[in-house]
One Martini backbone bead per residue (centre of mass of N, CA, C, O) as a GRO file, in nm:
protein
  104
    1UNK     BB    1  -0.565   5.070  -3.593
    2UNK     BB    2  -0.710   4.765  -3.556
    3UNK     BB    3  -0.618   4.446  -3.607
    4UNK     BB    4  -0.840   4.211  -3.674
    5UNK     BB    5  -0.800   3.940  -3.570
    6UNK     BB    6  -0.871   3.600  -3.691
    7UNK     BB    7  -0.911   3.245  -3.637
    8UNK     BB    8  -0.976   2.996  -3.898
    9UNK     BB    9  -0.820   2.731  -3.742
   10UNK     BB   10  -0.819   2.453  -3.558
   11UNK     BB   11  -0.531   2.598  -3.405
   12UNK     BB   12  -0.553   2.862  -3.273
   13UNK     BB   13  -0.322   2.915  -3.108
   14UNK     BB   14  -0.111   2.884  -3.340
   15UNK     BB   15  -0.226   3.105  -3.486
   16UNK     BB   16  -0.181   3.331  -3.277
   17UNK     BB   17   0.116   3.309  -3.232
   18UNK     BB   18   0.186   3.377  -3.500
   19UNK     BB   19   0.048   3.626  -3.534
   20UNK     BB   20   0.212   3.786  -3.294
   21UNK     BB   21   0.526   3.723  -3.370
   22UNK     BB   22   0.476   3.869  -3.695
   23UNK     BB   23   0.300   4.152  -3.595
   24UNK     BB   24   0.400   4.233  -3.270
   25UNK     BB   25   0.728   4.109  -3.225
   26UNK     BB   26   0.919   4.028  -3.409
   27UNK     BB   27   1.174   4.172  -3.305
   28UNK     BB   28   1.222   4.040  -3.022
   29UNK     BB   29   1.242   3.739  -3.128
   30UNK     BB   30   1.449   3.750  -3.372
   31UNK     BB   31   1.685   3.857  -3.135
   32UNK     BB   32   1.646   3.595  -2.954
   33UNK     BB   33   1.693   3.406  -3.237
   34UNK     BB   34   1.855   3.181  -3.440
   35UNK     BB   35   1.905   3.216  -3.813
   36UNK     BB   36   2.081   2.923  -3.781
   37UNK     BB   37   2.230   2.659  -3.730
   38UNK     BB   38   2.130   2.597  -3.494
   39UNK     BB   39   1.845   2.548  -3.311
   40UNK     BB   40   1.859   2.689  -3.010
   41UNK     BB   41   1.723   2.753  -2.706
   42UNK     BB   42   1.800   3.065  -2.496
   43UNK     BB   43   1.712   2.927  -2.234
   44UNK     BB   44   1.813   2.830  -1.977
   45UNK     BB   45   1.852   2.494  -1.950
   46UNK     BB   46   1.770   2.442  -2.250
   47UNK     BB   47   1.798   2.204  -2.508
   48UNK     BB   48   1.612   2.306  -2.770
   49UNK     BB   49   1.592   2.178  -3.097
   50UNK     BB   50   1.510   2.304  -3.348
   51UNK     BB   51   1.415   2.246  -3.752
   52UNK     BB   52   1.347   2.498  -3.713
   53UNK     BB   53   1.246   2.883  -3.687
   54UNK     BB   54   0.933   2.802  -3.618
   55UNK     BB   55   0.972   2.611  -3.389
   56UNK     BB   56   1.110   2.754  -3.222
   57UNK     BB   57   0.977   2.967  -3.173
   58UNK     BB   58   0.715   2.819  -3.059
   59UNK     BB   59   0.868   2.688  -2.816
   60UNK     BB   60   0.936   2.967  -2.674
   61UNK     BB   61   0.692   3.115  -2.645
   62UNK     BB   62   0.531   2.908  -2.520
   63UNK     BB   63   0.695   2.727  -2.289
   64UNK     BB   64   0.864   3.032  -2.182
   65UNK     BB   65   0.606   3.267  -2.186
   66UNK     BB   66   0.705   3.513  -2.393
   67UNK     BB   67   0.411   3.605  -2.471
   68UNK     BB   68   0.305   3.664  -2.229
   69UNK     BB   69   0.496   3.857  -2.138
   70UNK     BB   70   0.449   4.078  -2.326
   71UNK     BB   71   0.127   4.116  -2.270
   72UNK     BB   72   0.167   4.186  -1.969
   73UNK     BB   73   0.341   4.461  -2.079
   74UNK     BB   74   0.122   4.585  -2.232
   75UNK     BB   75  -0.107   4.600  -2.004
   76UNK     BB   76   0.033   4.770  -1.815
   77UNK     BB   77   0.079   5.008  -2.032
   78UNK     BB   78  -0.236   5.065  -2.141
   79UNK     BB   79  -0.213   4.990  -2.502
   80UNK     BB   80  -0.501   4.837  -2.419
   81UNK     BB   81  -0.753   4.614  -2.442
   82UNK     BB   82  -0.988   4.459  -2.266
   83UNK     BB   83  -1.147   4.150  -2.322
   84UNK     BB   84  -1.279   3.939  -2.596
   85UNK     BB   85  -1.140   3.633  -2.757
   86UNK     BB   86  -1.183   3.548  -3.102
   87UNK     BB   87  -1.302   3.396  -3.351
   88UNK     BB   88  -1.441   3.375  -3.642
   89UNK     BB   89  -1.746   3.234  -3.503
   90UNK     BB   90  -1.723   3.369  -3.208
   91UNK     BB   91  -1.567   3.214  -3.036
   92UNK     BB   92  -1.423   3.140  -2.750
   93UNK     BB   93  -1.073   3.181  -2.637
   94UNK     BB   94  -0.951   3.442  -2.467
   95UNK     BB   95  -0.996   3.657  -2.234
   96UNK     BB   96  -0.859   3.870  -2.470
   97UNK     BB   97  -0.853   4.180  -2.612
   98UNK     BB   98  -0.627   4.309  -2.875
   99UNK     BB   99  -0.505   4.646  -2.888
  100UNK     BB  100  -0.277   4.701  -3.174
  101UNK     BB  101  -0.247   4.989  -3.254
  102UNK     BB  102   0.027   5.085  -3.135
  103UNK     BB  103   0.193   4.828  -3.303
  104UNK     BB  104   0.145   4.880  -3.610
   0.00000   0.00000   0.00000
């Protein structure tokens, strides 16, 4: 089964990343943010504190580079293809375009 994501609003990239780690991630992300106030940032050395654990959730896999990590250790271990990541219209959004069908 591949994934099939397409993203649909004019902000793709929180669209992915929403996307990502509700649907490929969401264990490992889960594990590493406070699942009730504060919600405070677990990057050392990070002061921000999220208004909820989305906000937070967005600012940690983002700003921290997270999600980028995670996708190039998927990478790295062959369970992916690489290619053209597209929007619902067809444009191009980023460079890869991820076979998720191993995490699913």
């Amino acid at each position: 089964m591949v994934c099939g994501f397409r993203a649909t609003t004019k902000n793709k990239y929180r669209e992915l990343q929403d996307h990502l780690v509700r649907q490929h991630f969401q264990d490992r992300i889960k594990s590493a943010l406070p699942t009730r106030r504060p919600f405070m940032c677990p990057d050392d050395g990070c002061k921000v504190e999220g208004k909820d654990w989305q906000a937070l959730m967005r600012h940690y896999t983002g700003k921290h580079g997270i999600l980028e990590g995670y996708l190039k250790e998927v990478i790295a271990s062959g369970q992916v293809a690489r290619g053209m990541l597209r929007n619902g219209n067809g444009e191009k959004m980023r460079t890869y375009m991820f076979d998720f069908s191993c995490l699913i």
